[in-house]
Residue, then its C-alpha position, 0 to 999 in steps of 0.5 A: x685818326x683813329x686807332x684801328x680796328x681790334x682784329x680778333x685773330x682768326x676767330x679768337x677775341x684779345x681776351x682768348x688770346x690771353x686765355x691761349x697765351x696763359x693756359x695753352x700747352x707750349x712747344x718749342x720749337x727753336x731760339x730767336x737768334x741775336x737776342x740779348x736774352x733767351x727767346x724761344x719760337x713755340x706753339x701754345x695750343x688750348x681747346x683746339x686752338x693753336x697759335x705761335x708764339x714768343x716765350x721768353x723764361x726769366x732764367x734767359x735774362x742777363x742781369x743789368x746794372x740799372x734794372x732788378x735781376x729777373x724782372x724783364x719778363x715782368x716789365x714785358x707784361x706792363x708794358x702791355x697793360x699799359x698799351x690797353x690802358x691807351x686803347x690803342x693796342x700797340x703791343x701784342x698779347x702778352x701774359x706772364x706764365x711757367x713754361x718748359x723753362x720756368x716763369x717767362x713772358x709769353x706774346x702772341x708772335x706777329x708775323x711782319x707784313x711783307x713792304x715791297x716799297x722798303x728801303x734796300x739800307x737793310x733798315x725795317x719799313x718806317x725808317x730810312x737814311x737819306x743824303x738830303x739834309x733836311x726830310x722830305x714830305x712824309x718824313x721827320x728827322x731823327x738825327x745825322x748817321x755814320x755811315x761807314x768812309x767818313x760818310x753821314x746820312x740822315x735817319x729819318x722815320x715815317x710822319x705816321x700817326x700809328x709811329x706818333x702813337x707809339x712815341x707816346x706810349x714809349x714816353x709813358x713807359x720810359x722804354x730804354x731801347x725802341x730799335x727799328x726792329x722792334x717795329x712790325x707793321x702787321x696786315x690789317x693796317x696794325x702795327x704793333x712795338x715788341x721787347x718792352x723788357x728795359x721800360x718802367x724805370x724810375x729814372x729817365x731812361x728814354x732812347x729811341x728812334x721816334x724822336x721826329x716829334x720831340x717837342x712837337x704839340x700832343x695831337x687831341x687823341x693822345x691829350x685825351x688817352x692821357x687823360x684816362x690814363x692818369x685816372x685809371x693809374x689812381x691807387x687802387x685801381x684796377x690797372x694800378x694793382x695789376x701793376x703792382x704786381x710787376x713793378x715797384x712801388x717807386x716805378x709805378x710812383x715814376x709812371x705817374x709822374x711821366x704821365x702828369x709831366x706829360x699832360x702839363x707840358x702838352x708836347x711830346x718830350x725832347x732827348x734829356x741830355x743826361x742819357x744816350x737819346x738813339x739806340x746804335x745800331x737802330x735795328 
């Protein structure tokens, strides 16, 4: 299946919206509660258009034993490089700036389309916990849950090619917390993945809950997307010099190698064991 249709939003194409995103005049107007860092809900306005927007200074970020003070905003940032790189358009405009607050991450915001049909387990649509021991069709298994009085029940995540996508550019960018919140289907038939701040690490780091394929065969597509993406991170590339700028030389050597790894393998990678696989609580 192919990716969907880039959908300029409302008129401006991805490279306005970086434009917006980069030079607009931002406006807070509140804080994203429950976040481990400082995120503030804003408007970035420029040439008569306006937008909302996630602004995420680095001075909000709490330091973290296995990554470099102040580098999330950074990480954020190649995270959406890298899904360009794809051609799959999985993560939101994302550009690195000064703010009220000083050098941040900005992102376009995606307000999350509305599913009628989502579970009521307090879980975002794509995922579920079911008593069944097995998935059913449409499903794939993620592991056995605690579920409160000594219960368990079956997480499970969607057979969808879009979430098949992202697990793959989740094994590129070594992302260390892929939480259920952190998916937003958006109108359009889009889905996009946010909070990409703990990724690129030069160690296995890879937890989430898009486990469903784990060592399943690549699909053609993502053999084919990994491909471009081995030969547009060769030194001096474009993509790999805007890449230097926001990781390390060690995290862009990893990157490579996670690549080649996987088109040697051809099979989406299996939990490691040296790690915890699954983010608690998923959402």
């Amino acid at each position: 299946m192919p990716a969907p249709e880039r959908i300029p939003s409302r008129g401006l194409t991805e490279a306005g919206l970086r434009t917006l995103l980069a030079e607009g005049e931002l406006t807070v107007l509140g804080q994203v509660r429950g976040a481990s860092n400082a995120v503030l809900y804003c408007t970035v306005a420029y040439e008569g258009e306006e937008r909302r927007c996630v602004y995420k200074p680095v001075a909000g970020e709490q330091p973290l034993w296995d990554f470099p003070d102040g580098t999330l905003a950074q990480r954020e940032v190649a995270a959406y490089e890298i899904s360009e790189a794809t051609g799959w358009g999985l993560v939101p405009p994302t550009v690195l700036r000064e703010g009220p607050y000083g050098r941040g991450m900005c992102q376009l915001w995606i307000e999350a389309e509305p599913d009628a049909e989502a579970p009521a387990h307090g879980l975002p649509p794509l995922l579920a916990l079911v008593e069944d021991e097995e998935p059913g069709d449409g499903w794939k298994a993620v592991g056995f849950a605690e579920v409160g009085e000594g219960k368990t029940a079956l997480l499970v995540h969607a057979d969808d090619s879009r979430l098949r996508r992202l697990a793959v550019l989740d094994a590129v960018i070594n992302n260390g917390d892929r939480k259920g919140g952190h998916l937003l289907p958006a109108p359009g038939g889009r889905l996009y993945g946010i909070d990409h701040g703990v990724t690129f690490n030069a160690d296995d780091k890879l937890r989430t809950l898009l486990w469903g394929w784990a060592g399943e065969p690549l699909t053609p597509e993502a053999v084919e997307v990994l491909a471009l993406l081995s030969a547009g991170l060769e030194p001096g590339t474009a993509l790999a010099t805007r890449l230097a700028d926001l990781i390390t030389t060690a995290e862009l050597d990893a990157l490579r190698g996670r690549v080649a790894g996987l088109r040697e393998a051809g099979r989406h990678p299996q939990p490691s064991g040296e790690w915890p696989a699954i983010p608690w609580p998923p959402v």
